[in-house]
C-alpha positions in Angstrom: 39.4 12.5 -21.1 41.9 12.8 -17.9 44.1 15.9 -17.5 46.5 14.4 -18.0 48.6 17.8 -17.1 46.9 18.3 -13.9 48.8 16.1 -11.5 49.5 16.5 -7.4 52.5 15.6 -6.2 51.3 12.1 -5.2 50.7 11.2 -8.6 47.2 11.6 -8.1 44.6 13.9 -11.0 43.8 17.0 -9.3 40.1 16.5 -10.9 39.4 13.2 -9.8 40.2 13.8 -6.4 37.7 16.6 -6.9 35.1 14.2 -8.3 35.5 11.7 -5.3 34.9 14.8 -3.0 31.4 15.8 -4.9 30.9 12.2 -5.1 30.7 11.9 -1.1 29.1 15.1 -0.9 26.3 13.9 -3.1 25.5 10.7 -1.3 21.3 10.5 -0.1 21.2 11.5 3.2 18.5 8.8 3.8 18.9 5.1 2.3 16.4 3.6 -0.1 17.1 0.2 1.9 16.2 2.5 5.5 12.6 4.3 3.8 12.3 0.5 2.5 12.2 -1.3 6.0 10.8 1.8 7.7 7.7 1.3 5.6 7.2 -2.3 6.0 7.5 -1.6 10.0 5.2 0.1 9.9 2.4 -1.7 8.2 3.4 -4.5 10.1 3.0 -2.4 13.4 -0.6 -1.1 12.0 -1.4 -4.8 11.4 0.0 -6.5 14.7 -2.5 -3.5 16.4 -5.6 -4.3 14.3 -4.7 -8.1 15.2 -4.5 -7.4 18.8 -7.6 -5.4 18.9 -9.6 -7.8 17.0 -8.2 -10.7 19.5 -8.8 -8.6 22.5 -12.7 -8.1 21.8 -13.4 -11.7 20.2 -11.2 -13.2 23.1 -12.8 -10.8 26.0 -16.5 -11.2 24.4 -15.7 -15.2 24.3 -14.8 -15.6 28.2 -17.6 -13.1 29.4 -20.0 -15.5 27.6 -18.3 -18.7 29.6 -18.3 -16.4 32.6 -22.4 -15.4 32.4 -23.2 -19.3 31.3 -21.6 -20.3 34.3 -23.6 -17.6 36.9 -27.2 -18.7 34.9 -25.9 -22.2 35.3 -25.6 -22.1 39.0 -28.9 -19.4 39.5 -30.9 -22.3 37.8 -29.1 -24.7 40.6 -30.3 -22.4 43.1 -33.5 -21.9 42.3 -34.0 -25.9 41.8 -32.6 -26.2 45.4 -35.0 -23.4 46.6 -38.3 -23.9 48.0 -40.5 -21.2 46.0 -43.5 -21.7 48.0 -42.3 -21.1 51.6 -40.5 -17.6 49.9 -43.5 -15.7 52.2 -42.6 -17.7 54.8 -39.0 -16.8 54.8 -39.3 -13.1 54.5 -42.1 -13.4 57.3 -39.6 -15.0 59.8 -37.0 -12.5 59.9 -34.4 -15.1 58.9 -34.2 -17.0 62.1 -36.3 -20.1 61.5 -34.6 -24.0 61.4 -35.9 -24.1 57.5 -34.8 -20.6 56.7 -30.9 -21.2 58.0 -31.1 -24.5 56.0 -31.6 -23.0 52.9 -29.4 -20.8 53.6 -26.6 -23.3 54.2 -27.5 -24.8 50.9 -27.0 -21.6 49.2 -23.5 -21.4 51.0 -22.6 -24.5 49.9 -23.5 -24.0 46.2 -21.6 -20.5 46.1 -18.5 -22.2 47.5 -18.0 -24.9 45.2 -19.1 -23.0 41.9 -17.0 -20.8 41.8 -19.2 -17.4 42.9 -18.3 -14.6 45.0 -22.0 -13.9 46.4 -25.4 -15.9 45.7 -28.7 -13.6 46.9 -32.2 -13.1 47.0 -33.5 -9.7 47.3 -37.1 -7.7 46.6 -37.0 -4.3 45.6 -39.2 -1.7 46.0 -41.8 -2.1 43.3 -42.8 1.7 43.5 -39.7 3.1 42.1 -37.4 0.1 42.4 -35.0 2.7 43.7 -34.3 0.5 47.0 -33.9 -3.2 47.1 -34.1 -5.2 50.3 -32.0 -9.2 51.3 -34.0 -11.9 52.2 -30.7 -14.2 51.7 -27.5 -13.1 51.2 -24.1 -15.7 51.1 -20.6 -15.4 50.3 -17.8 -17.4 48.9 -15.5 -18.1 52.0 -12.3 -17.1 50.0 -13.9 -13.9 49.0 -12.7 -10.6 51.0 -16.5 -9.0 50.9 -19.2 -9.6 54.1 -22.3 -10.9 53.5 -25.8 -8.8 54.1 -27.6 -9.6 57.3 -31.6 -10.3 56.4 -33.8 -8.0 56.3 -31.0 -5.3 55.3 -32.4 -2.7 52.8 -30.1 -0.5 50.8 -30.0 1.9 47.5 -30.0 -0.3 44.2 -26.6 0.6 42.8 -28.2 2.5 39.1 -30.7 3.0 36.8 -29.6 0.0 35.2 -30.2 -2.4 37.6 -33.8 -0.7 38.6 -34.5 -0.9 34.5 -33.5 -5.0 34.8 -35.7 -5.8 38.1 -38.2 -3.6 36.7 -38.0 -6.2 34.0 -37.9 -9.3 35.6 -41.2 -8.3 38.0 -43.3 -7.1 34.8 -42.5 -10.4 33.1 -40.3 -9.0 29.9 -37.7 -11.2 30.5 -36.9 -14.5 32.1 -33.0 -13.3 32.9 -30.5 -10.4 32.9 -27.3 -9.6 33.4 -24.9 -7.1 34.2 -21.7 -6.2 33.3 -19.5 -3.8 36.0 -16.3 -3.5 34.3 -16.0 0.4 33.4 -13.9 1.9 36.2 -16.8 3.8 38.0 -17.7 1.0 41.0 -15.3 0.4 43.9 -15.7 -3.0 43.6 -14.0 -5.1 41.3 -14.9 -5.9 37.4 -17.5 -8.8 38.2 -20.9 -9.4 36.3 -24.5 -10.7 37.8 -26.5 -13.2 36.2 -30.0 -12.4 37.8 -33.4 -14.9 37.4 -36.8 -14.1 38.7 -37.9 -16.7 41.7 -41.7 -17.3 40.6 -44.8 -18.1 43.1 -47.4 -21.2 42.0 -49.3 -18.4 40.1 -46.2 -17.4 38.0 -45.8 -14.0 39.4 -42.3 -13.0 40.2 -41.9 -13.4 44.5 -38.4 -12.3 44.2 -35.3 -11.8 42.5 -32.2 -14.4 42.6 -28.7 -13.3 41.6 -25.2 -15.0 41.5 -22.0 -12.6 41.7 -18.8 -13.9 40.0 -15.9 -12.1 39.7 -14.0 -11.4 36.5 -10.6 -11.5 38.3 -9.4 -14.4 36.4 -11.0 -13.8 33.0 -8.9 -10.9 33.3 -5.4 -12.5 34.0 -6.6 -15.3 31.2 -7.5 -12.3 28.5 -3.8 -10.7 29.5 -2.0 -13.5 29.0 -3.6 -14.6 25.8 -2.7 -11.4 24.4 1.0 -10.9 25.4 1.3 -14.1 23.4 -0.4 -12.7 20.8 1.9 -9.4 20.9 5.4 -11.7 21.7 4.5 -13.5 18.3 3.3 -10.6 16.6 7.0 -9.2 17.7 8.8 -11.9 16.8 6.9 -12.2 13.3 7.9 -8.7 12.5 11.7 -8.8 13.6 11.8 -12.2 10.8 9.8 -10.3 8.0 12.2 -7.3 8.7 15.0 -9.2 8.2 14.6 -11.9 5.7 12.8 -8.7 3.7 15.6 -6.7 4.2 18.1 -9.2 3.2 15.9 -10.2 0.2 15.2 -6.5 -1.1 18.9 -5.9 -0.6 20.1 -8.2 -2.7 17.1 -8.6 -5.3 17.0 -4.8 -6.3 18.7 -2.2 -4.2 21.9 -3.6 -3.8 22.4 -4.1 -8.0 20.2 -0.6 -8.3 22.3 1.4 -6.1 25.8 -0.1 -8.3 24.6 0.6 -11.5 23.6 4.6 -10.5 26.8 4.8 -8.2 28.9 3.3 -11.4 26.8 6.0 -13.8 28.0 8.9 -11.3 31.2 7.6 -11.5 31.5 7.2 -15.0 30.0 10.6 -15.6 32.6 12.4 -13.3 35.5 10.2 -14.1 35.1 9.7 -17.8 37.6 6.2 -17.3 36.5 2.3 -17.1 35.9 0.5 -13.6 38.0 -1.9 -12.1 35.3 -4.1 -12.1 32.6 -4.6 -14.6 29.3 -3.7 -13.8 27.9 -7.3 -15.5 30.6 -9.1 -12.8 29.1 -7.1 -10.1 25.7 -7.3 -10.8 24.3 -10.6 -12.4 20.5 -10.6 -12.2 18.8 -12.0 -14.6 16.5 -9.8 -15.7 16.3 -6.1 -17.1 19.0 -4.4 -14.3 21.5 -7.1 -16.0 20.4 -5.4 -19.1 21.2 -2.2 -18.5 24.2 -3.2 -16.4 25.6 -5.0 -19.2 24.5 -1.9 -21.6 26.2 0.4 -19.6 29.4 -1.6 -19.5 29.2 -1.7 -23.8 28.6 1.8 -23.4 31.2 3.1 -21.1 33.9 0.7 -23.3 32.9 1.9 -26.4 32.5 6.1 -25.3 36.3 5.4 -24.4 37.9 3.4 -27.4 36.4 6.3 -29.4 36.9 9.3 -27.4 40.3 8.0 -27.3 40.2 7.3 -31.6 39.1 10.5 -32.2 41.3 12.2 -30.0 44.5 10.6 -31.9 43.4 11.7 -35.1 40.1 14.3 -35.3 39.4 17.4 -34.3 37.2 18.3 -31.2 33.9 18.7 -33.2 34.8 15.1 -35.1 35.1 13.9 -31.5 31.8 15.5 -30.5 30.0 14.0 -33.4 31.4 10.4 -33.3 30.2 9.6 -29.9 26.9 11.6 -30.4 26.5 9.1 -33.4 27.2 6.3 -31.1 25.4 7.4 -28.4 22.1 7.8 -30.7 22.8 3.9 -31.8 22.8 2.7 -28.0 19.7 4.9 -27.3 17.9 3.5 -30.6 18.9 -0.2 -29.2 17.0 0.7 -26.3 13.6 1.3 -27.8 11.5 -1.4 -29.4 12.1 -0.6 -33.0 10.8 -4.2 -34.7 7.4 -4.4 -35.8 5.0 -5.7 -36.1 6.2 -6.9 -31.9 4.3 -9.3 -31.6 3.2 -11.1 -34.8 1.7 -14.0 -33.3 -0.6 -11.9 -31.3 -3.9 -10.3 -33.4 -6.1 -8.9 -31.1 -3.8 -5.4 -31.3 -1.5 -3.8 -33.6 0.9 -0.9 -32.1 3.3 1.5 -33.5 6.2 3.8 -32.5 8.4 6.6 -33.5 10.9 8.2 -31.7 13.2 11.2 -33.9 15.2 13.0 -31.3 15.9 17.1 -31.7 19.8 16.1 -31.7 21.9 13.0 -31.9 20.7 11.6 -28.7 17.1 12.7 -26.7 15.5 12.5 -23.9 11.9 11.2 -25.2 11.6 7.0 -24.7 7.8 5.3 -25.5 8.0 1.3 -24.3 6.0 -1.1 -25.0 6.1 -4.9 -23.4 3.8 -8.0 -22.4 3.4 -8.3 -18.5 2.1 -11.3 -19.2 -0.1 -12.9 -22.2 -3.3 -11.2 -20.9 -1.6 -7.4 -19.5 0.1 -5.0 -22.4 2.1 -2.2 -20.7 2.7 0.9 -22.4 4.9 3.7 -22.0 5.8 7.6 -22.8 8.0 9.4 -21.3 9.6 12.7 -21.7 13.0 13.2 -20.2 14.4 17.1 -18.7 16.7 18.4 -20.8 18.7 17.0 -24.6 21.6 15.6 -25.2 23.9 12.7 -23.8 22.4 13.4 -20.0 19.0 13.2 -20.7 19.7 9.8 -22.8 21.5 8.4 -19.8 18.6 9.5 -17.4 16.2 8.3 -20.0 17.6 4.8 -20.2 18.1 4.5 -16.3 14.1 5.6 -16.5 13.3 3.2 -18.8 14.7 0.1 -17.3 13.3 1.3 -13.8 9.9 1.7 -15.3 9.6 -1.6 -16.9 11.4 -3.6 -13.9 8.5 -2.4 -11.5 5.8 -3.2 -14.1 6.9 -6.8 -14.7 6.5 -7.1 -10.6 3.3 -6.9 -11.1 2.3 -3.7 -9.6 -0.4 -1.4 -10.7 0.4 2.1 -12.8 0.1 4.1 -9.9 2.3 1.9 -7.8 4.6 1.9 -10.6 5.3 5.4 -10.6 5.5 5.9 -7.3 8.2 3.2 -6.6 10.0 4.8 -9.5 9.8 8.2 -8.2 11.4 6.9 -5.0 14.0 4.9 -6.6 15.1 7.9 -8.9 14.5 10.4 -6.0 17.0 8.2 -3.6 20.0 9.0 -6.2 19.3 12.2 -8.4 22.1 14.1 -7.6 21.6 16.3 -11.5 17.9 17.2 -10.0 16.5 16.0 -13.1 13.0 14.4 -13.9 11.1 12.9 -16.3 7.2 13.1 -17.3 5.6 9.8 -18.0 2.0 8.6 -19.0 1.9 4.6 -18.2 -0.6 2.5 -18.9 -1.6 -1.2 -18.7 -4.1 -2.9 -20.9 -6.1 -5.8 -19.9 -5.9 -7.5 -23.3 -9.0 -9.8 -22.8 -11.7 -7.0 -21.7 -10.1 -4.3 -23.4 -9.7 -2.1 -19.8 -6.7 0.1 -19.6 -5.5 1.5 -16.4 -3.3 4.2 -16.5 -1.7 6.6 -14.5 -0.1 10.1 -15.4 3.1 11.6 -14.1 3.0 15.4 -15.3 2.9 14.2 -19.2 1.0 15.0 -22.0 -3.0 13.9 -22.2 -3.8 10.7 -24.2 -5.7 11.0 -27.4 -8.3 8.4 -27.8 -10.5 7.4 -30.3 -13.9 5.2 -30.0 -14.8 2.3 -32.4 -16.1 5.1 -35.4 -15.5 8.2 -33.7 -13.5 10.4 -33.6 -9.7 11.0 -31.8 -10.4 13.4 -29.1 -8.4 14.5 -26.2 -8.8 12.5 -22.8 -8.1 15.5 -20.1 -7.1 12.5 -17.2 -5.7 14.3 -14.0 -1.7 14.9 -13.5 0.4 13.7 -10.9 4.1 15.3 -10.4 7.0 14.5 -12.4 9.3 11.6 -11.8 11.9 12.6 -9.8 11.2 16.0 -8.6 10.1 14.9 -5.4 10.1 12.7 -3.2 7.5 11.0 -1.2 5.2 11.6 -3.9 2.1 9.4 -4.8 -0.5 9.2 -8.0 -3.3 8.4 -8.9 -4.5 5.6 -11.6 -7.7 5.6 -13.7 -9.3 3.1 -16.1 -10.7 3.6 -20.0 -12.6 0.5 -20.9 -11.8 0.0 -24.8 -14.3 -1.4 -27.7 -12.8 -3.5 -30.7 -11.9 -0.6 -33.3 -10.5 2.1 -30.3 -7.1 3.4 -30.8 -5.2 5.3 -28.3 -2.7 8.4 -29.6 0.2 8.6 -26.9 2.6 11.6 -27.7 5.4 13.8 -26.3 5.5 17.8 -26.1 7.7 17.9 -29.2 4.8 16.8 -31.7 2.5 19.6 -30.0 4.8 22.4 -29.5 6.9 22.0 -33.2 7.3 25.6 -34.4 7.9 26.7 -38.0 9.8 29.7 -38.9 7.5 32.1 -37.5 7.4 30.8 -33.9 3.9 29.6 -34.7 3.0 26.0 -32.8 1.9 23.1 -34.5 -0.7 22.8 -31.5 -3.1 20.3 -29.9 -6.0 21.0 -32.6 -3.8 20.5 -35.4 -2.3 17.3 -34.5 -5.8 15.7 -33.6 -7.4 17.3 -37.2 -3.9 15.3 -38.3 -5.0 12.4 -36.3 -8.4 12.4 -38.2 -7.7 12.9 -41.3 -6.5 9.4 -41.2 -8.3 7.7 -38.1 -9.3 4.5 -40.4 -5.5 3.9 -41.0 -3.6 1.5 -39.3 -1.4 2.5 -36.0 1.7 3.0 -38.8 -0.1 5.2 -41.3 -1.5 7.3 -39.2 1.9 8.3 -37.3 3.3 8.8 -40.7 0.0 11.2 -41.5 0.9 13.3 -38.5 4.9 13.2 -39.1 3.7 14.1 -42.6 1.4 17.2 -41.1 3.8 18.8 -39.0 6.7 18.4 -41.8 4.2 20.4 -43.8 3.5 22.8 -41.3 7.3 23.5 -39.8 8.8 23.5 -43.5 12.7 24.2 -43.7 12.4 25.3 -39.6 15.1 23.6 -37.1 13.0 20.7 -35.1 13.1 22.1 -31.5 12.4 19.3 -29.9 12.3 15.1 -30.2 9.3 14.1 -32.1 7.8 11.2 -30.2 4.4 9.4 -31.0 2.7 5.7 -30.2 -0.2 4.5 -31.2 -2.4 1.6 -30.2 -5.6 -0.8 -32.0 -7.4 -2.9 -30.3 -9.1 -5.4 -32.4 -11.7 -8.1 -32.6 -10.5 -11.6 -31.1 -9.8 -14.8 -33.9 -12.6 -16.8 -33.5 
């Protein structure tokens, strides 16, 4: 307890104000809460960007198809308007006679009150189509551009547009149009609807084409999408904080007590002012294990202090190791069968730790009436510390399964959790899995643990070599990777720690992997209970009088047929 003869000349324990100094030292640089909201920022910017993108094109493509309905619209006017047959006539004249100019005005008026910027009649040259040459040319008297005198003959802009009259004088196509909008005209973005103007024999005479500028499909398309970005914004400024308020108070904030309190505790070896079951009432397993580590802490004091009074050291030692084995054995489902009401499995579990207390934990809990999650787990190092770390790992493990998250989001949310407040370094190897009671598919994921055992309606148990991810806790940032095992009425699944493999008799021989699966054989038509016995049997045979080296933990799982 305290030294009690250690004392500054404040009153104060020389030791504890060395533990409040490591304390502060120890602190995570980065908060849990921070890498929380960082990461939700951040998808929410990835999906505000796909948003606006997606907007942008359907928006753009949208208003460039008002924009060329609205030029064929008014080329159809025009050519209604325009007297095809006198087309000779017109090009004959050189643009100066009474019907020539009054066609001309009409054009003028038409290209004022729709909306274009030009509305002309050209003939290229049908050798090459290289130059192109106006018959009628008119302007929209807002417009900043001058209109082509008749008769003027210039270069046809590209290949594009020689491709599209070629097209329009050869009869593949009754209209085109063209897009200028990619930053290598002088002109502005604008797009030309054109329409062939056809003779009495159906032959193309000339070529027709209305110019409108994009000018305000532009401002339109820009506006609509800072709206789209100013709600996007405001969106992710609520969901940041009604998420962080919500994560804060849900998990971290209870979370980050119970491990500060355990730190505490572990350094300070006295009870808090306040109880970690005040401070922390959620309903769910983080009340548990606040409320377990208040019965803990209370009764590791009333019997250090006991002992203390009246035993030895070693007395002292043994009495709270004995107590400490009870609290860890409370922790583990230890009833069976678990379920009785449920027959389409039957499951079994044994945990025998090296010394008082161990680091090994199996779990085993419904998600929900269709979902069976199942755990082993395999803590770093014996003893008191590894029984604290295993039942912080536990109740972590199973919090973020009954969220409803998949094994490999499982372990990596624990990894981060545990990562954010590991000030001993230490880690734990786990193999969880989730079984789909209904179909009989498990998906699993493995953290650095053992390989599963599984054995096939009449087969044979036989390892399942599944690929390793890193241990919990000895890394952050880490993710991993989940697979599936579909499983017939009559499988069982073997779920072990390194204990059962690695047991050693008195010659520093190992029990080994082919031993416990010829173990695992010898009784495969046995239920989930007889054959854990048969392989606790084995290696008790094989170790004889040797001291067990490490915790002996095993689970194993049949899936039957469903009642009828």
């Amino acid at each position: 307890m305290n030294e009690l003869n250690n004392i500054t000349a404040e009153g104060k324990p020389v030791e504890a104000n060395k533990n409040t100094t490591e304390r502060k030292k120890n602190k995570p640089k980065v908060s849990i809460i921070f890498k929380s909201i960082l990461g939700i920022v951040a998808l929410l910017i990835v999906f505000s960007i796909i948003v606006s993108i997606i907007g942008f094109r359907n928006f753009t493509g949208a208003l460039l198809e008002q924009y060329a309905d609205g030029a064929f619209r008014t080329a159809n006017t025009a050519i209604m308007e325009f007297d095809v047959s006198k087309i000779e006539d017109y090009a004959a004249s050189g643009g100066t006679t009474k019907e020539y100019l009054s066609a001309l005005e009409s054009m003028e008026l038409l290209c004022n009150s729709s909306g274009s910027t030009f509305i002309y009649v050209i003939r290229p040259d049908r050798s090459d189509y290289k130059h192109i040459t106006f018959l009628f040319s008119t302007i929209n008297k807002n417009s900043d551009y001058t209109r082509y005198e008749f008769g003027f003959v210039r270069d046809t802009t590209n290949e594009d547009y020689m491709e599209k009259y070629r097209r329009l004088y050869e009869g593949e196509s009754d209209q085109e149009l063209v897009i200028r909008d990619k930053g290598y005209i002088e002109t502005d973005p604008h797009i030309t609807a054109m329409v062939p103007i056809k003779d009495a024999g159906g032959k193309t005479a000339a070529i027709l084409c209305v110019q409108r500028q994009m000018d305000n499909m532009v401002h339109v398309r820009n506006t609509y999408i800072g709206k789209i970005l100013f709600v996007m914004i405001a969106l992710m400024i609520l969901v940041i904080i009604v998420q962080s308020i919500y994560l804060h108070h849900v998990f971290l904030r209870p979370v980050t007590k119970i491990t500060e309190e355990a730190s505490r505790f572990s350094h300070e070896n006295d009870l808090p002012e306040q109880k970690l079951s005040d401070a922390v009432r959620n309903n769910d397993e983080i009340g548990v294990l606040a409320c377990s580590i208040d019965h803990m802490e209370e009764r590791i004091i009333k019997y250090v202090d006991d002992l203390t009074k009246v035993t030895a050291e070693k007395e002292r030692i043994s009495t709270e190791l004995n107590l400490a084995t009870k609290i860890q054995a409370s922790m583990l489902p230890s009833i069976f069968p678990p379920f009785p009401n449920r027959t389409e499995f039957d499951i079994y579990a044994s945990m025998d730790p090296a010394k008082e207390v161990g680091g090994d934990f199996y779990d085993f809990f419904l998600v929900d009436d269709d979902h069976l999650c199942l755990v082993m787990a395999d803590v770093s190092g014996k003893g008191v510390p590894a029984a604290l770390f295993m039942m912080a790992s536990k109740i972590i493990l199973a919090n973020y399964a009954k969220m409803g998250k998949s094994p490999s989001e499982i372990l990596t949310a624990a990894n981060a959790t545990i990562c954010s407040s590991n000030r001993e370094d230490m880690f734990v190897t786990v193999w969880l899995g989730i079984l789909e009671i209904s179909t009989g598919r498990l998906t699993a994921a493995n953290a650095g643990h053992e390989y599963p055992v599984l054995m096939k309606p009449d087969g044979k148990f036989e390892l399942y070599k599944d690929k390793h991810g890193f241990v919990i806790g000895g890394m952050a940032g880490m993710k991993y990777k989940e697979y599936t095992i579909d499983m017939k009425p009559g499988s069982k699944l073997f779920l072990y720690t390194d204990g059962v493999s690695e047991a050693t008799d008195s010659e520093n021989q190992l029990f080994g992997t082919e031993r416990m699966i010829a173990a695992l054989n010898q009784k495969s038509d046995g239920s989930p209970q007889e054959i854990l016995q048969n392989v606790r049997s084995s290696i008790d045979t094989f170790v004889k009088n040797a001291e067990q080296f490490d915790d002996l933990t095993m689970l194993c799982l049949e899936l039957k047929e469903k009642d009828k």
